[in-house]
N, C-alpha and C positions, 0 to 999 in steps of 0.2 A: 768546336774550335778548329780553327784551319791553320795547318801549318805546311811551311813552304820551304824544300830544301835543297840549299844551292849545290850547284852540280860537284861538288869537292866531299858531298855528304853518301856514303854509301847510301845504294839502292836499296839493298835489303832491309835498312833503315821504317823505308817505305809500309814494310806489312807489319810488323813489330807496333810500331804507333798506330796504325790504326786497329790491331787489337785493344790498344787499350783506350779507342771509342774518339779517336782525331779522326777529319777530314785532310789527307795527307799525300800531296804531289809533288816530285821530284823536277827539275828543270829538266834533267831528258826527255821526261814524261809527255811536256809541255814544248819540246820543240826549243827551249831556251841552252842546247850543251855547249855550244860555244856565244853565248849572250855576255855582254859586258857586265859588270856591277850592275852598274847604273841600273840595266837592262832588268835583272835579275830583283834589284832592288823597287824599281816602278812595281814590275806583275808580283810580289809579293805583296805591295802597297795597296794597289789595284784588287787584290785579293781577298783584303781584310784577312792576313796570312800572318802568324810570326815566320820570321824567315833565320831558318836553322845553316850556321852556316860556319867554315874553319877560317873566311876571311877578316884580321884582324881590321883592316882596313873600312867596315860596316859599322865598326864602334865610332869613327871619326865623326865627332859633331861637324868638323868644318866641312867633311868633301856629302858626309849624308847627316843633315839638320833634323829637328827631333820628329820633323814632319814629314822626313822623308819614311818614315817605318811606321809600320801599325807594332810591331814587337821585332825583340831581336834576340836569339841567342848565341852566341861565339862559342864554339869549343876550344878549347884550348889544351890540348890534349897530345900526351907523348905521339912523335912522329912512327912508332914503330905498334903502335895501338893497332891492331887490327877489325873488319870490319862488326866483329861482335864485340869486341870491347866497347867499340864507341857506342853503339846501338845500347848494349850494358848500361853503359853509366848516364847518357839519355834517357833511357827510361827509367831509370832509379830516380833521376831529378824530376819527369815529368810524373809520376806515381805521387811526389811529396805534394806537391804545387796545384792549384788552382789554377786551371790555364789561364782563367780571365782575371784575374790577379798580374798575367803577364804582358795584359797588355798594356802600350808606351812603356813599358819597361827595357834593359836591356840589360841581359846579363850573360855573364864570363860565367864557362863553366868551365872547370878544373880536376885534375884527379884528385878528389876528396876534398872538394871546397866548390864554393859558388861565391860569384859579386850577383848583385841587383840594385840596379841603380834607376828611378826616375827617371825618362826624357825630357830635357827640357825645353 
């Protein structure tokens, strides 16, 4: 499973998932650090990627429709979370789950809680 994560998502990120057996590129990685949404949203698409990401603005059906993503996950996560925290509780969530279970999905991840919702 390929996951894609937008430039707002630590780097160290990076080795962590792919320990536990993801194909796993960063948008600096790829040339994308200063890429619009949109931008970031196409080459995750273009990817067959879920695109791991802290912009709430990725959950909008209106500005990105259910076809704009192969998967999506949102963190949603205290501003003062450090760069292993987040990685922490990413992988805690990605350990329970089926990656392929996630795709067309999109879900909010939260400190001690998860949404998962259908694209439509």
């Amino acid at each position: 499973m390929k996951l894609f994560l937008d430039q707002n998502i630590p780097k160290s990120t990076v080795k962590e998932l792919v320990l536990l057996g993801f194909q796993v590129e960063h948008a600096s990685e790829v040339g994308l650090s200063n890429a619009s949404d949109k931008e970031i949203a196409e080459y995750a698409k273009k990817q067959n990627a879920i695109l791991i990401t802290k912009d709430l603005e990725f959950g909008s059906s209106i500005i990105y429709p259910s076809q704009a993503h192969h998967g999506l996950i949102i963190l949603r996560l205290p501003n003062y979370f450090t760069a292993h925290d987040i990685v922490r509780i990413l992988k805690n969530f990605l350990e329970k789950f089926d990656p392929n279970n996630l795709v067309k999905k999109i879900v909010i991840l939260e400190l001690g809680r998860y949404r998962i919702r259908a694209m439509s």
